[in-house]
C-alpha positions as CSV (number, residue, x, y, z in Angstrom):
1,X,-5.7,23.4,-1.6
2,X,-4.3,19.6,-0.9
3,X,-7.0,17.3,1.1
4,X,-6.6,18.6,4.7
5,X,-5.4,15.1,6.1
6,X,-2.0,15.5,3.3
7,X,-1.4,19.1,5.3
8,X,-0.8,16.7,8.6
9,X,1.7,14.6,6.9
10,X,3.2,17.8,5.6
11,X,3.0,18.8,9.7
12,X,4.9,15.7,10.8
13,X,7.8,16.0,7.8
14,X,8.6,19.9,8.8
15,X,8.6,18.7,12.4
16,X,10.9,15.7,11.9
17,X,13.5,17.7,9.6
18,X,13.7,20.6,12.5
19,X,14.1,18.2,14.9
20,X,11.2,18.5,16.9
21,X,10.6,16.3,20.1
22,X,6.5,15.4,18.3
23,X,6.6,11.8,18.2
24,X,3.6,9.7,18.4
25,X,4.4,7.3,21.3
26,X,4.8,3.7,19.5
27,X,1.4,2.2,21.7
28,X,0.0,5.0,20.1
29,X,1.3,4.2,16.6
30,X,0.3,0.3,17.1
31,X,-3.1,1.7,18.0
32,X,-3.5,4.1,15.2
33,X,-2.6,1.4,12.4
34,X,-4.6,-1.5,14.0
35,X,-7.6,0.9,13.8
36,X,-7.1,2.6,10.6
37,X,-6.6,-0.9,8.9
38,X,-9.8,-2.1,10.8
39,X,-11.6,0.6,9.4
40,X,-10.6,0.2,5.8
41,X,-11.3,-3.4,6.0
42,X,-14.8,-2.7,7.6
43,X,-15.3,-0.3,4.8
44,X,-14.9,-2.5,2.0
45,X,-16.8,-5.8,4.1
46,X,-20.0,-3.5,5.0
47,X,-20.0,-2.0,1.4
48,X,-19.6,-5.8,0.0
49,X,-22.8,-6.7,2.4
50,X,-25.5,-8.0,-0.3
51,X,-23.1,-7.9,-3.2
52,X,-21.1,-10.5,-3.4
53,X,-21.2,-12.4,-7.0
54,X,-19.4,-14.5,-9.3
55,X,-19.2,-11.3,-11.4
56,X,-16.5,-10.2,-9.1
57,X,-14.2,-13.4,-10.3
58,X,-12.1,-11.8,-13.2
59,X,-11.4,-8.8,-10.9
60,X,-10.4,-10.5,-8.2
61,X,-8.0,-12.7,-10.6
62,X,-6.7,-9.4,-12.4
63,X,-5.8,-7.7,-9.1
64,X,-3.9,-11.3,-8.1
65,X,-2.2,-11.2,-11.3
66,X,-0.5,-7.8,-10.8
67,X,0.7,-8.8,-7.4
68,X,2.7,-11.7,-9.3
69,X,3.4,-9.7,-12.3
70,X,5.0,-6.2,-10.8
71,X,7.2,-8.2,-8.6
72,X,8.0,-10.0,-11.7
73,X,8.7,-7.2,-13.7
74,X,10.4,-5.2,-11.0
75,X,13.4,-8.0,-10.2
76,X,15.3,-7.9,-13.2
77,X,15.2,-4.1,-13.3
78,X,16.2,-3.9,-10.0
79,X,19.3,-6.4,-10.1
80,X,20.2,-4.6,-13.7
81,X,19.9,-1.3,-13.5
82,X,19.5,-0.2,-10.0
83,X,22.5,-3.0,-9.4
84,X,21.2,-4.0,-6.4
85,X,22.0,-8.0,-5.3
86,X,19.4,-10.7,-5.5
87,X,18.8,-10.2,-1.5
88,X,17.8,-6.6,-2.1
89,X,16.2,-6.9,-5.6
90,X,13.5,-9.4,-4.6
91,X,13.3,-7.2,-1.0
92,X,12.4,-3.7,-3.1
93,X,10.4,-5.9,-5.5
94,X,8.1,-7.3,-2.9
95,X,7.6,-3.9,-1.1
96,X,6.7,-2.3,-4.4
97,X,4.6,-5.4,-6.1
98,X,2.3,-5.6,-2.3
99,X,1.3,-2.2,-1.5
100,X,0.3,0.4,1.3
101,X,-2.5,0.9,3.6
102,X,-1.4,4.5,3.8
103,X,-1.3,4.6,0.4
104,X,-4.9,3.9,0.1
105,X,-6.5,5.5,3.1
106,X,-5.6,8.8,1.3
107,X,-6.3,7.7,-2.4
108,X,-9.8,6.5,-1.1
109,X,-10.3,10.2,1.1
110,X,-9.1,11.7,-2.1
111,X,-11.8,9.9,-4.3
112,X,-14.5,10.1,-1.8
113,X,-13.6,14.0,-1.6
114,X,-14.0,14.7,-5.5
115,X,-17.3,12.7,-5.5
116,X,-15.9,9.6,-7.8
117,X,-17.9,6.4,-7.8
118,X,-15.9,3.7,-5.8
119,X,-17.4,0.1,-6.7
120,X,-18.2,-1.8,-3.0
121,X,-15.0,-4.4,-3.7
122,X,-12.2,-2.0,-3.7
123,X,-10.8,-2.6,-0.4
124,X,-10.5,-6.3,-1.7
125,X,-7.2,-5.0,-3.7
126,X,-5.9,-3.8,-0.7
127,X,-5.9,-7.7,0.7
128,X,-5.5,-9.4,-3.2
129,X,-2.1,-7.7,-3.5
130,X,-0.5,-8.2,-0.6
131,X,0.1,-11.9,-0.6
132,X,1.2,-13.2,-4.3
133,X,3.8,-10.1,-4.1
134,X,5.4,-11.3,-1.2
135,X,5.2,-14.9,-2.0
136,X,6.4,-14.4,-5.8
137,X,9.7,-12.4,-4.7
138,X,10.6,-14.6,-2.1
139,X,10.4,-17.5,-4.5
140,X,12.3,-15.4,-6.8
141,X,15.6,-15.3,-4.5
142,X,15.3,-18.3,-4.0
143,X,15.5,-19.4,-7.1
144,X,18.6,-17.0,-8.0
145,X,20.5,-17.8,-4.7
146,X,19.4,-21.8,-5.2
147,X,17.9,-22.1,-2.0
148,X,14.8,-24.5,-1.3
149,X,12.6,-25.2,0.8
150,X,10.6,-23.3,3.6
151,X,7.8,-22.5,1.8
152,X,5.4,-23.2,4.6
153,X,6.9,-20.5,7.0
154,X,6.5,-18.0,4.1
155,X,2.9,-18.6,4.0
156,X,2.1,-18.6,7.3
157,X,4.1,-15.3,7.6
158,X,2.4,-13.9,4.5
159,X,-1.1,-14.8,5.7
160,X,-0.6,-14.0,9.3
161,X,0.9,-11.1,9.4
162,X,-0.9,-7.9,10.8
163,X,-2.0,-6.0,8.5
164,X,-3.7,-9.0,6.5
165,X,-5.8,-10.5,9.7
166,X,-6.7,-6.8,10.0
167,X,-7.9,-6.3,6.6
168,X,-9.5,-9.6,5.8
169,X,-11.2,-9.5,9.4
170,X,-12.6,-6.2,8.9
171,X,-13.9,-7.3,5.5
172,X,-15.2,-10.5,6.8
173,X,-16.9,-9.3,9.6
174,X,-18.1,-5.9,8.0
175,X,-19.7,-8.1,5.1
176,X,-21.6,-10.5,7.5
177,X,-23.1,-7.8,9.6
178,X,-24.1,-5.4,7.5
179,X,-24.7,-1.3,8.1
180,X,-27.6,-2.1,10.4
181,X,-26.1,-4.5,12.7
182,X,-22.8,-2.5,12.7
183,X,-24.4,0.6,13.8
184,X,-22.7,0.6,17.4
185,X,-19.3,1.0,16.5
186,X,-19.7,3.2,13.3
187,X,-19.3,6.3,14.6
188,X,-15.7,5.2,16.5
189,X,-14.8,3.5,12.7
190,X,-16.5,5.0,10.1
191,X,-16.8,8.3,11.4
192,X,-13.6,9.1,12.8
193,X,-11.8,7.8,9.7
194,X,-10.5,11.0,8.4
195,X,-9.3,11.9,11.5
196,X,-7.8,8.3,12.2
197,X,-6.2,9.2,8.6
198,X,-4.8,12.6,9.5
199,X,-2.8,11.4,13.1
200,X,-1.3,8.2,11.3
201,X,-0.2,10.5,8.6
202,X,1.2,12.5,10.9
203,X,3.3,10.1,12.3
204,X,4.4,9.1,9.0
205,X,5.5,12.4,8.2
206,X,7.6,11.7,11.2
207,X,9.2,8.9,10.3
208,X,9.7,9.9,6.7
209,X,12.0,13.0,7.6
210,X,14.2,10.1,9.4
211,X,14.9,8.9,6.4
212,X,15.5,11.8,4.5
213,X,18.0,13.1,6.9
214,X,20.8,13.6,6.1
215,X,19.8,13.1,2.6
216,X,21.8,9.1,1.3
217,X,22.8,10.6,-2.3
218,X,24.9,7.4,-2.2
219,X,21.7,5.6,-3.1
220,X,20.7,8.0,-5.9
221,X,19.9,4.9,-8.1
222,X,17.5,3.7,-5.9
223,X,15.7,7.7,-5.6
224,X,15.5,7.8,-9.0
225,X,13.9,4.4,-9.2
226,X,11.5,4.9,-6.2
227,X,10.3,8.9,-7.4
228,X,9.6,6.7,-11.5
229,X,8.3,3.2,-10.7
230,X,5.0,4.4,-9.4
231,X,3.9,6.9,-12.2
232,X,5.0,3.4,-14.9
233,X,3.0,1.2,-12.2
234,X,0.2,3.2,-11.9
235,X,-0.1,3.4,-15.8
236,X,-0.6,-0.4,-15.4
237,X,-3.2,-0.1,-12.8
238,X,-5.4,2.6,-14.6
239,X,-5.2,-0.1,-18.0
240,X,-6.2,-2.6,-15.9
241,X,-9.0,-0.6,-13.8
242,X,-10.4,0.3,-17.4
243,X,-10.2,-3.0,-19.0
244,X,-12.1,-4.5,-16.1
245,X,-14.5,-1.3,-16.4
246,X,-14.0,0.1,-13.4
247,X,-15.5,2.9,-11.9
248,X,-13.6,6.1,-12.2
249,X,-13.0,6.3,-8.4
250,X,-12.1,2.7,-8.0
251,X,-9.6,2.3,-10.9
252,X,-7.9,5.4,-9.2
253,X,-7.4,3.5,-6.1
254,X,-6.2,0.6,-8.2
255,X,-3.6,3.0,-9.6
256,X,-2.6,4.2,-6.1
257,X,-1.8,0.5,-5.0
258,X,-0.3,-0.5,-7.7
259,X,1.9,2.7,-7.3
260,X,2.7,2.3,-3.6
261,X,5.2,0.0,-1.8
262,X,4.5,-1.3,1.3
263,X,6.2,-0.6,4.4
264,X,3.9,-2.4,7.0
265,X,3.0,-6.1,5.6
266,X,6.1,-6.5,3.5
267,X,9.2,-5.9,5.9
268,X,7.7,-8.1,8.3
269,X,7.5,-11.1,5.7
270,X,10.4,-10.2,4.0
271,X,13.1,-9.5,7.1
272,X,11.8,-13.3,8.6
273,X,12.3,-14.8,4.8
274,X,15.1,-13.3,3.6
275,X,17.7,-12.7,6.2
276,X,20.7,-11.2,3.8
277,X,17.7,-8.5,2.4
278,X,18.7,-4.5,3.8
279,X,15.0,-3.7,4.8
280,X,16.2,-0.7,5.9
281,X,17.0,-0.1,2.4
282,X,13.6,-1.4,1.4
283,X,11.7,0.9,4.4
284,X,13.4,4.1,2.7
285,X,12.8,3.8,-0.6
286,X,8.8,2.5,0.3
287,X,8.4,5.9,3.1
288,X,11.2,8.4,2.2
289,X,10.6,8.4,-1.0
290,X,8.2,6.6,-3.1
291,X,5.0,7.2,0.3
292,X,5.5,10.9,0.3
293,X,5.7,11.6,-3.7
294,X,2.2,9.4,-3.7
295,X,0.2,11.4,-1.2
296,X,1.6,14.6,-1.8
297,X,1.8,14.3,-6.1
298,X,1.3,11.1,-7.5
299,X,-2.3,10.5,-7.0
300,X,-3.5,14.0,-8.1
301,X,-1.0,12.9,-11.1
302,X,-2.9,9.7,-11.4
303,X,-6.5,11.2,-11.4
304,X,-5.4,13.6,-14.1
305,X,-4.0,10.6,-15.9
306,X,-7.2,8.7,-15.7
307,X,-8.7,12.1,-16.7
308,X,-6.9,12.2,-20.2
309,X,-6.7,8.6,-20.9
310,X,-11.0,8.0,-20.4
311,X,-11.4,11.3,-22.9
């Protein structure tokens, strides 16, 4: 049987293609993200709490690197074979080089669940990803279309979006209070997660039947490349998780993100950057496709992966 939380998603996908009136109300929605980002970001800062070190510098420097590099790799594919324009290609390459806090709520529930060893940092890949992804696609139309300048909005957009004052904050303040001092609002965080998981999810499901009906075959290039980027970008993620020597449960999360596309962080950034970019094109391929083939196959997939590739 799937983790419990995946049958909610499952829940809200059924109910959207029936169409069902369930709809999460969007204060709701706001509510549910904000809180479920919080709560990763707490995670990661109370687990950092007394073990911060220099040790953690070629990590945190391999996890940039793949934000620069998928987005990197990802362009040219995108503008050749999926023949999308440059607008599009470096859209779709920065929702696919950041990644997705969905994406990892349920590949960290999933770890936690089979009892793999997650080191205190990972939530740090989360944050590390995000940025350089965005950043490196952006400058990447703008280098094809030969436009210049504005680099200064993109980074304030990048850095202040939502979900990255979220996650940093929670990291920040989770590492400089500690378990003991953050005691008091555990149980509304910590303990609720799951079920924090399980109602976004279900929303998700939601939204992802919007997109899958009726089903755009025009855009089969861009299924096909959506349902085989994240098994090749996962493959990246595990070879980096193990050269790093990760632990088993943390290299799987690295494989997750490096899997997912983002459909929170990265439209934001993107539709204020890149005005010509179809982010409704990029939102599709991120949640209708490429979010659901994660949670419901792709990080079993992964963890078997990691399985035969550590023998």
């Amino acid at each position: 049987m799937p983790d419990i939380v995946i049958m909610f998603f499952l829940l809200g996908v059924l109910a959207g293609l029936a169409k069902s009136d369930l709809k999460v109300p969007k204060a709701a929605y706001d509510t549910l993200s904000i809180l479920l980002m919080l709560t990763l970001g707490l995670k990661g800062g109370l687990a950092l709490h007394g073990q911060v070190s220099w040790h953690l510098l070629p990590e945190v420097i391999t996890v940039i690197l793949l934000g620069i590099a998928i987005p990197l790799l990802l362009y040219p594919l995108l503008r050749k074979f999926i023949l999308l324009n440059a607008a599009n290609s470096a859209s779709i390459a920065a929702h696919y080089g950041s990644a997705s806090a969905g994406t990892f709520a349920v590949a960290l529930a999933f770890a936690e669940a089979n009892n793999l060893t997650i080191a205190p940092q990972t939530t740090l890949y989360l944050v590390l990803l995000e940025l350089p992804a965005i950043v490196v696609a952006i400058l990447l139309y703008k280098k094809a279309t030969g436009s210049t300048g504005g680099m200064k909005g993109i980074w304030h957009e990048a850095l202040t979006s939502r979900g990255v004052v979220l996650l940093a904050g929670g990291v920040i303040i989770g590492y400089l209070y500690g378990p003991d001092a953050s005691k008091d609002i555990a149980p509304l965080f910590l303990g609720a997660f799951k079920a924090l998981l399980a109602l976004f999810l279900l929303e998700m499901g939601v939204c992802a039947s919007q997109h899958l009906h009726p089903f755009p075959k025009q855009h089969w290039r861009l299924i096909s490349f959506a349902l085989i980027a994240p098994f090749a970008l996962a493959v990246i993620g595990i070879a980096a998780g193990i050269a790093l020597g990760l632990p088993e449960g943390s290299t799987l999360i690295l494989a997750a993100l490096t899997a997912s596309a983002s459909y929170i962080a990265a439209p934001a950034a993107i539709q204020a950057a890149i005005k010509e970019a179809d982010i409704g094109l990029a939102i599709f391929a991120a949640l209708g496709v490429t979010f659901p083939l994660n949670v419901l196959v792709g990080i079993p997939v992964y963890y078997q992966m990691l399985t035969w590739i550590s023998i």
